[in-house]
KELOPA-169303 format. One line per 3 residues: number of its first residue (from 1); their letters; for each residue x, y negated, z negated of C-alpha. Coordinates in steps of 0.02 Angstrom, whole numbers. Layout:
NUM> A> X:Y:Z  ...
END
This chain:
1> XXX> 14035:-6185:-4185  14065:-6309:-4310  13899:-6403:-4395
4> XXX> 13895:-6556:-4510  13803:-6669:-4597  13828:-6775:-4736
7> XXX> 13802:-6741:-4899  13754:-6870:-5061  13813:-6847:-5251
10> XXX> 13682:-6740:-5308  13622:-6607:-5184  13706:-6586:-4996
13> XXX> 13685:-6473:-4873  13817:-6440:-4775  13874:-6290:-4664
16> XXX> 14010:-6299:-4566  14171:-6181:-4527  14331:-6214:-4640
19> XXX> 14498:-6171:-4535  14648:-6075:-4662  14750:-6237:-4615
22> XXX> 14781:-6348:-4780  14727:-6512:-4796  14851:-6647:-4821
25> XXX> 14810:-6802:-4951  14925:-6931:-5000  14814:-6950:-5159
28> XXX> 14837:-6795:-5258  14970:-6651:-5227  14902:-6477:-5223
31> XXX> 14901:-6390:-5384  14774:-6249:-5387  14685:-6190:-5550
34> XXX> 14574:-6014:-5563  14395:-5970:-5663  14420:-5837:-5733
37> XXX> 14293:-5665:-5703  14235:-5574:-5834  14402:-5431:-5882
40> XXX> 14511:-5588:-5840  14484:-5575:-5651  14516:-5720:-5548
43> XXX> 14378:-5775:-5432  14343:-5956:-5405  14505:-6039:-5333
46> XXX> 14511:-6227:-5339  14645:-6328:-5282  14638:-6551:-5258
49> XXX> 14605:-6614:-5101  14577:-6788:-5130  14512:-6910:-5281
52> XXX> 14405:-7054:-5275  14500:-7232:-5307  14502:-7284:-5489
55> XXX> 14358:-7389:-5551  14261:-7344:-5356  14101:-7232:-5346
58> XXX> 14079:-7085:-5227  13927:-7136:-5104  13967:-7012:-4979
61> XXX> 14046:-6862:-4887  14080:-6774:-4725  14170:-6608:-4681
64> XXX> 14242:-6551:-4518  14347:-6391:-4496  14508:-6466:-4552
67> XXX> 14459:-6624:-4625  14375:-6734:-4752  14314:-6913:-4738
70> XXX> 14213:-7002:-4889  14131:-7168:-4961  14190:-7248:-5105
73> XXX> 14089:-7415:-5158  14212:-7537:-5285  14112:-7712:-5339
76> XXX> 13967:-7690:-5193  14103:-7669:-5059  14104:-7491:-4967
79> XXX> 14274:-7410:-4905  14301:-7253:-4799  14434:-7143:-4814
82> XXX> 14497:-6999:-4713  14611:-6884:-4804  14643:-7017:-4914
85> XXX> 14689:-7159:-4789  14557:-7297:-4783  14487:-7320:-4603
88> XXX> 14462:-7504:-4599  14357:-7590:-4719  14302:-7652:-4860
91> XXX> 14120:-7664:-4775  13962:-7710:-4830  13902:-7546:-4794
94> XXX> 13920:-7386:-4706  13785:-7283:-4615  13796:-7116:-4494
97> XXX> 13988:-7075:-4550  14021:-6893:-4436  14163:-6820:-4352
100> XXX> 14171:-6808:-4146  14184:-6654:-4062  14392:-6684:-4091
103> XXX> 14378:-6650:-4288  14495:-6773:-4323  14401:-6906:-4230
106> XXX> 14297:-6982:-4376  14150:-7115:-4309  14035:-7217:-4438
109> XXX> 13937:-7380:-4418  14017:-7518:-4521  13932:-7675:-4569
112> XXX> 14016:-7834:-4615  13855:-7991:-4666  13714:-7948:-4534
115> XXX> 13822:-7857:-4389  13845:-7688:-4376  14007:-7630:-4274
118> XXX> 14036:-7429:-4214  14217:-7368:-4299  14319:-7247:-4220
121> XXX> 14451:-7176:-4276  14494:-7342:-4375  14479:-7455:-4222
124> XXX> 14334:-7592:-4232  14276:-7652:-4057  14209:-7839:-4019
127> XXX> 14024:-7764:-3991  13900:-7791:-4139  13724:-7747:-4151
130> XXX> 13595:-7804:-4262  13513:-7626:-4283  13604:-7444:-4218
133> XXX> 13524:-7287:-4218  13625:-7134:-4279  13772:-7064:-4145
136> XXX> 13707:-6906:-4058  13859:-6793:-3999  13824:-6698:-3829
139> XXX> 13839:-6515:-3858  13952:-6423:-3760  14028:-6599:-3725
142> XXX> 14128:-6745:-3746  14021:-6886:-3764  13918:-6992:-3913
145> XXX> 13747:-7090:-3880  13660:-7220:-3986  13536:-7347:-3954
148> XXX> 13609:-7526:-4020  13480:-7650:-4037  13537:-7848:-4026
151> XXX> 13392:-7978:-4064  13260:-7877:-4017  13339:-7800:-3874
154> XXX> 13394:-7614:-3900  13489:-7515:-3753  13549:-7344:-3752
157> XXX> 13730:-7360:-3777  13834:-7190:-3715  14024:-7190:-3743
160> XXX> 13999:-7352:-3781  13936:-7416:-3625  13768:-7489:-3646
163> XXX> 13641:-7449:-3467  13461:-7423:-3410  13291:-7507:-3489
166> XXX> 13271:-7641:-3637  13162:-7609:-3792  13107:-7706:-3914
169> XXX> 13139:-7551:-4043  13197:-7374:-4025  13190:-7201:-4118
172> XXX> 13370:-7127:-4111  13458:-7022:-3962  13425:-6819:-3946
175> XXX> 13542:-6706:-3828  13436:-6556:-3765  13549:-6412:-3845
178> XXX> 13632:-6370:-3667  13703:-6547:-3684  13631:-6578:-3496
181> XXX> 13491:-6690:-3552  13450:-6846:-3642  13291:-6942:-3734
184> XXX> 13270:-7062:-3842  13078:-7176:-3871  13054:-7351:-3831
187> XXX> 12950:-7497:-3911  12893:-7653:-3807  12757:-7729:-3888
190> XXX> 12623:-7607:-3998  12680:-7471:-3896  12795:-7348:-3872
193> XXX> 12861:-7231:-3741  12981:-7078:-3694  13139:-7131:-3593
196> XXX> 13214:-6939:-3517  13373:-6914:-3424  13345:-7121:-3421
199> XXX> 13175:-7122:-3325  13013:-7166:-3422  12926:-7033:-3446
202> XXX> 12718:-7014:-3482  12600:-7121:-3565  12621:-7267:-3669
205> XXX> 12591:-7197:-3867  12504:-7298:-3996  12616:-7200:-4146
208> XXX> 12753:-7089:-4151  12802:-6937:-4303  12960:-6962:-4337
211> XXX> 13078:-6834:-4304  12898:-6737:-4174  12997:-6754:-4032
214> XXX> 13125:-6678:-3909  13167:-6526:-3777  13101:-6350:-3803
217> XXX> 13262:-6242:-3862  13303:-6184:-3673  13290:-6387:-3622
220> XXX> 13176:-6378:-3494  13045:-6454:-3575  13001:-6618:-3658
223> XXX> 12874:-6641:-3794  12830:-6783:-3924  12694:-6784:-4066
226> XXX> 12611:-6965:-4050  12431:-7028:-4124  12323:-7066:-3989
229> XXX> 12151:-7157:-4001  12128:-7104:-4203  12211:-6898:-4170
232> XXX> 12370:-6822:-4155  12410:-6714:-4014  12555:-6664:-3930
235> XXX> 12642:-6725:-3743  12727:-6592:-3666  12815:-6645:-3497
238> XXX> 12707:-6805:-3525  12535:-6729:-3511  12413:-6715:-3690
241> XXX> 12330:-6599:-3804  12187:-6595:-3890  12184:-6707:-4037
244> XXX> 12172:-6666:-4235  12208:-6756:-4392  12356:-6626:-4453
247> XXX> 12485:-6561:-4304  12600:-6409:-4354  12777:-6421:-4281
250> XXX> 12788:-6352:-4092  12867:-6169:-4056  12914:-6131:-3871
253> XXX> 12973:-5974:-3827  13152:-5933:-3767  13100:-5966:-3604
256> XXX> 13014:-6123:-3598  12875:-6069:-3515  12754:-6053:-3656
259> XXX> 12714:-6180:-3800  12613:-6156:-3969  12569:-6276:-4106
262> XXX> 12423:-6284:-4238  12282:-6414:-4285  12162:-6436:-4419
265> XXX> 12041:-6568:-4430  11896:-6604:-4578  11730:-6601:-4587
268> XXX> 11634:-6706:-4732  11524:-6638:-4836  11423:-6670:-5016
271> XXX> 11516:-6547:-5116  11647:-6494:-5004  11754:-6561:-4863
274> XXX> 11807:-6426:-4733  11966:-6410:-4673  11939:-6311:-4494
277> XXX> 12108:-6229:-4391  12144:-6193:-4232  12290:-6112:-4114
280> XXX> 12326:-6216:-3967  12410:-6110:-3839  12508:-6185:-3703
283> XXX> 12386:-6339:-3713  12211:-6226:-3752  12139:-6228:-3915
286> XXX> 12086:-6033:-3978  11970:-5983:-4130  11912:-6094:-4245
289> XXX> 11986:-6043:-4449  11907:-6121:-4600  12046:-6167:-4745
292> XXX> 12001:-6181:-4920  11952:-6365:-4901  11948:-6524:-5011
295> XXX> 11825:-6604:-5136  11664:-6684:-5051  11570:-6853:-5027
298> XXX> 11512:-6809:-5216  11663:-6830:-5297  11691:-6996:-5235
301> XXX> 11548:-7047:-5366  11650:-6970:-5501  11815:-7082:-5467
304> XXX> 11891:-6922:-5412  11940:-6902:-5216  12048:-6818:-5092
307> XXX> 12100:-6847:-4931  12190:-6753:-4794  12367:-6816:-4750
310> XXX> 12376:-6845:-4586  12507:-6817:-4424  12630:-6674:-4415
313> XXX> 12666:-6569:-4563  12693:-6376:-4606  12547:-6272:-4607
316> XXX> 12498:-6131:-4720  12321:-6035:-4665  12242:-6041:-4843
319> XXX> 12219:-6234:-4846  12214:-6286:-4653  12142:-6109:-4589
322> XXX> 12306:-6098:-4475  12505:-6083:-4495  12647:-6138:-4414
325> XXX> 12664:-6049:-4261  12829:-5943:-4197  12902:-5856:-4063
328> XXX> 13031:-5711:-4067  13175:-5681:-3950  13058:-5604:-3837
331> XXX> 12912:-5733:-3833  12802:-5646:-3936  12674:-5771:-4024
334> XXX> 12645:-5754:-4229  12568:-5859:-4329  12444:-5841:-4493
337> XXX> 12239:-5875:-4500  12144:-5895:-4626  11978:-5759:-4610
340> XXX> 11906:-5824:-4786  11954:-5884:-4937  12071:-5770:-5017
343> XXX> 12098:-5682:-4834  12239:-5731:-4739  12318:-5599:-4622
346> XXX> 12454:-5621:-4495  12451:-5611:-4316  12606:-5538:-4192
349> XXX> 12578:-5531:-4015  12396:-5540:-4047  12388:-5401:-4157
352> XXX> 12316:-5442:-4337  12387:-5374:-4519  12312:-5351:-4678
355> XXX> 12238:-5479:-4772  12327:-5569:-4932  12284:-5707:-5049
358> XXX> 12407:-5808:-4955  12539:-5809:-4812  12698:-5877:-4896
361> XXX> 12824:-5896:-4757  12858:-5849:-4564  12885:-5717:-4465
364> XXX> 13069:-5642:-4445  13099:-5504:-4330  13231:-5433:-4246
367> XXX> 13352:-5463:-4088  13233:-5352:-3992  13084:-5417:-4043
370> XXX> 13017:-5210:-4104  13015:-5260:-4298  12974:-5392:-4388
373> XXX> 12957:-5455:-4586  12855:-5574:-4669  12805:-5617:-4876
376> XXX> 12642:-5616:-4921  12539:-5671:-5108  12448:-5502:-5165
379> XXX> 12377:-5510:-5353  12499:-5643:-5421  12646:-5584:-5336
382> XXX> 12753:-5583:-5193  12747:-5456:-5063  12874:-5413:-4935
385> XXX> 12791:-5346:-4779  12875:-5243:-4637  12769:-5210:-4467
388> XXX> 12618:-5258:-4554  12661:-5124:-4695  12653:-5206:-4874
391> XXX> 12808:-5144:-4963  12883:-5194:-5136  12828:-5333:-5254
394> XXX> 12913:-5446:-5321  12885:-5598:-5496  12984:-5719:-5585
397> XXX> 12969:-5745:-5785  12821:-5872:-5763  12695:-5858:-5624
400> XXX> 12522:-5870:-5704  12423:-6013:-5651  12584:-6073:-5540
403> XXX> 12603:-6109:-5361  12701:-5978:-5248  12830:-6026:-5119
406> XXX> 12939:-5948:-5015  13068:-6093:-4934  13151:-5984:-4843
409> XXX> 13180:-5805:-4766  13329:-5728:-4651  13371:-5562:-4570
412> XXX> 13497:-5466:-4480  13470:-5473:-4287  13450:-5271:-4306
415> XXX> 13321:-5307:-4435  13422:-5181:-4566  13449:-5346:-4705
418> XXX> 13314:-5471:-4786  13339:-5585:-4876  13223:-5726:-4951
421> XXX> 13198:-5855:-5092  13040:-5850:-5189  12989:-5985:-5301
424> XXX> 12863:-6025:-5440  12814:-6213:-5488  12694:-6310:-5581
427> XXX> 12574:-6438:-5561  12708:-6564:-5507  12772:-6443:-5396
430> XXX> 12599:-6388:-5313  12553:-6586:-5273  12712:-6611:-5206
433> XXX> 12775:-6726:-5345  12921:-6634:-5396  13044:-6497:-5307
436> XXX> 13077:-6450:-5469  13024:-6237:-5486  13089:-6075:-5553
439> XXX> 13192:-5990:-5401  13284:-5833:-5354  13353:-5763:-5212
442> XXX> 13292:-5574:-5123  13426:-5469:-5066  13381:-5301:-4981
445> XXX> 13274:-5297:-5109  13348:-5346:-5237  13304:-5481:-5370
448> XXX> 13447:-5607:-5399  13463:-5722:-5560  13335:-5842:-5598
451> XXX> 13362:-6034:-5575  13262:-6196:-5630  13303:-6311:-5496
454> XXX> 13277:-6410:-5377  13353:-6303:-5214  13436:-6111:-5153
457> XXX> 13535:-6155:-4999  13668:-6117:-4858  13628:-5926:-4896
460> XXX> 13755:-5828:-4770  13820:-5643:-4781  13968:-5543:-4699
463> XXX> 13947:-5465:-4539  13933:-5298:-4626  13807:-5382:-4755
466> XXX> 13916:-5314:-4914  13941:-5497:-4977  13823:-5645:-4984
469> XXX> 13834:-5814:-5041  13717:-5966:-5078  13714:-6119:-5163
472> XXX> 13618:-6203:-5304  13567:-6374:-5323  13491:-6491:-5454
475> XXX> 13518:-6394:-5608  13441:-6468:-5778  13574:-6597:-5810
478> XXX> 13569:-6627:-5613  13757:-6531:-5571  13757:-6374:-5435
481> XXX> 13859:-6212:-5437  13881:-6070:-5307  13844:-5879:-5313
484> XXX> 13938:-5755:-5237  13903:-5582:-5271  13815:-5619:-5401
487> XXX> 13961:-5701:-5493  13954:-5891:-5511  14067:-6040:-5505
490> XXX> 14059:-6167:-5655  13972:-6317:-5593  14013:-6484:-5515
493> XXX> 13934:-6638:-5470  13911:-6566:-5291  13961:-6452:-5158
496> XXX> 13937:-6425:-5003  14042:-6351:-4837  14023:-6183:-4897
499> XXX> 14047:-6033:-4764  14115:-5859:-4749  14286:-5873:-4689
502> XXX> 14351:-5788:-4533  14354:-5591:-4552  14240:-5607:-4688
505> XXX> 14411:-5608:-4812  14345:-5780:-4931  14201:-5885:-4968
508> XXX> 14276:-6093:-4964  14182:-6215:-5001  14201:-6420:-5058
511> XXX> 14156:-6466:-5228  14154:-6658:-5322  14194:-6634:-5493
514> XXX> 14201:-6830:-5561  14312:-6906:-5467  14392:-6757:-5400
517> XXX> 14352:-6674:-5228  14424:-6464:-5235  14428:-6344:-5100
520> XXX> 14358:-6168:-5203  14397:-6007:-5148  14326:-5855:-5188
523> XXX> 14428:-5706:-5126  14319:-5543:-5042  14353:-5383:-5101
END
């Protein structure tokens, strides 16, 4: 399975499977050049793949298995380029550049004054539109879906052949993951509503969240996050919720049959404002959980205030008395409460842990749904917990008076390998106002290297687990590098496309150094 997305100058994300097969640019000829390991070693392989046009800027960048396509922007005029060929152009701009299912079919929106035109593969049809959404690919499939709006009037275009209601505005198109089914949301007039499989489907919604929207993983199942009457609830197959200020994202298990999300709404007070949780279970709301709530009506008096941010966000049980809800591969429920301040314990299959200062990420378990892992805040530090068992701690260099974080957490579907990133940030990084924070990565227990940046990413291992890799993003002078094994690569402007090649022989990945773009490869031992 190959997955991309694109990627900017300063931190990407990109994972997506690199074939052996070379790449072929008429720009630069192939001359490869080696970091060396300490002992003289060679590990880090780089070899030209392409260079941006003298006197043009790099905007951006996508990867498919054997090919690269990029923006370059020369005196405000934006030009593609697939393996070094432009693809039409110079354009005004450039939005939602991907490769098709064939990855040497490259696709992108091109705009030349106020039109925007689809580009495939070089070729620029008559049809313009005013507005496009981004091109959804089916999985499993052949086809691409947009919605192109002309003059107020926005259509859902697939394989370029525009059909079924008119809007007045329109969210972008979503494949369910089986590639049988297809939604996108409508506007005409203040309100807006779900168009599935090209029927309308439910109520009309005041406001949608963003991205709150789509089919439950087995696509049986439609659900969107909309405000209604002053709340937020959830529409699943059409039919409502009850309504909070704060929404958690929406778990379904495997199945489809079952659906979980969590809402917190406040409660004003003098000194304090409460924030008050709850677990709504396919549509029922459970037990009420108090979070650590926000400054009162009192504060107000002292120029000082706070205020809840509403609509659908990630939930932690220490501040809105409720987490993010999951389900594992056998549809067992988890999610985090809050049982007072300082308490927060986790709950699997209705069964509730110990308590900890705080719940730090979710629940992984594995294939079989018999174990399952979690890290937890206990005195200061991080805890890794197994079945409800609290197991070794873990600290970075500063973590007094700092927030604790844990962005993300894998295992092994056997559940024998964990591996997480823990993070400690200031302030800034507590309000939100910077991703800025000390970070290192958690391997089988192990502590990695620490990092001050802004990211730890694309974290993969070997079938056998006996090599990782991950990336890191947003160093101090704003450059990224790549650990494997605990050696790293020098750093670059970017990278991105990193994977574990076939057989688990190399790690490859694409890295922009200046106006160069390398293919690096780190040979597996």
């Amino acid at each position: 399975m190959i997955r991309q997305v694109s990627f900017s100058v300063l931190s990407a994300i990109l994972a997506v499977c690199f074939a052996p097969a070379d790449f072929s640019f008429a720009q630069t000829a192939p001359q490869a050049a080696s970091q060396q390991a300490p002992g003289g070693e060679t590990s880090f392989k780089e070899t030209p793949i392409g260079e941006i046009t003298p006197g043009s800027v790099f905007k951006d960048l996508v990867i498919s298995r054997d090919h690269i396509a990029w923006v370059e922007e020369s005196s405000g005029k934006k030009t593609v380029r697939l393996d070094g060929t432009s693809q039409g152009g110079p354009y005004d701009d450039v939005r939602f550049m991907r490769f098709g299912r064939e990855t040497s079919n490259l696709m992108f929106f091109a705009k030349r004054g106020s039109s925007w035109t689809l580009v495939v593969n070089g070729k620029e049809p008559q049809q313009t539109y005013d507005d496009p959404s981004s091109i959804a690919l089916q999985p499993g499939g052949s086809s691409y879906a947009f919605v192109g709006c002309r003059e107020k009037k926005c259509q859902l275009t697939v394989d370029g052949v525009a059909s079924g209601p008119v809007y007045e505005n329109s969210s972008y198109v979503r494949y369910s993951r089986d590639g049988k089914r297809l939604a996108f949301l409508g506007k005409r007039g203040k309100k807006w509503i779900a168009v599935v499989d090209g029927k309308e489907t439910g109520p009309e919604l005041d406001e949608l969240s963003g991205s709150a929207w789509g089919f439950a993983r087995d696509g049986s199942r439609f659900y969107s996050a909309a405000r209604q009457n002053g709340k937020w609830t959830y529409f699943v197959d059409g039919v409502p919720g009850p309504g909070f200020e704060v929404l958690s994202p929406i778990a379904f298990s495997p199945d489809g049959k079952h659906y979980a999300y969590g809402g917190t709404v406040t409660k004003g007070g003098m000194k304090k404002t409460k924030t008050i949780g709850t677990m709504v279970i396919d549509g029922t709301p459970g037990e009420l959980h108090e979070g650590s709530g926000m400054a009162g009506y009192l504060s107000n008096l002292g120029g000082y205030s706070e205020e809840i941010i509403t609509g659908v966000r990630e939930m932690l049980p220490d501040f809105y008395g409720v987490s993010t809800p999951w389900f594992n591969s056998e549809g067992k429920l988890a999610y985090a409460i809050s049982r007072n301040r300082g308490d927060n314990a986790v709950l699997v299959d209705g069964k509730e842990g110990p308590g900890f200062e705080r719940i730090l990420s979710p629940v992984v378990s594995s294939s079989d749904g018999v174990h399952f892992a979690y890290i937890a805040q206990s005195s200061g530090e991080f805890v890794e917990v197994h079945d409800h068992q609290a197991g070794k701690t873990y600290s970075l260099s500063k973590m007094d008076g700092r927030i604790l974080e844990v962005p993300w957490i894998e295992s092994k579907a056997d559940g024998s390998h964990l591996a997480f990133e823990i993070a400690s940030g200031g302030q800034m990084f507590h309000a939100g106002g910077t991703v800025r924070a000390l970070r290192s990565v958690v391997i089988d227990g192990k502590t990695g290297p620490e990092y001050d940046v802004q990211a730890i990413e694309d974290f993969g291992t070997t079938d056998d687990s006996r090599h990782f890799c991950y990336a890191v993003y947003g160093t101090k002078d704003g450059r990224a590098l790549v650990n494997v094994d605990g050696h790293e690569s020098r750093t670059y402007n970017s990278v991105g496309g990193m994977q574990i090649s076939d057989e688990g022989k190399s790690v490859k990945f694409v890295a922009i150094d200046d106006k160069k773009l390398l293919r690096v490869i780190y040979p597996l031992k």
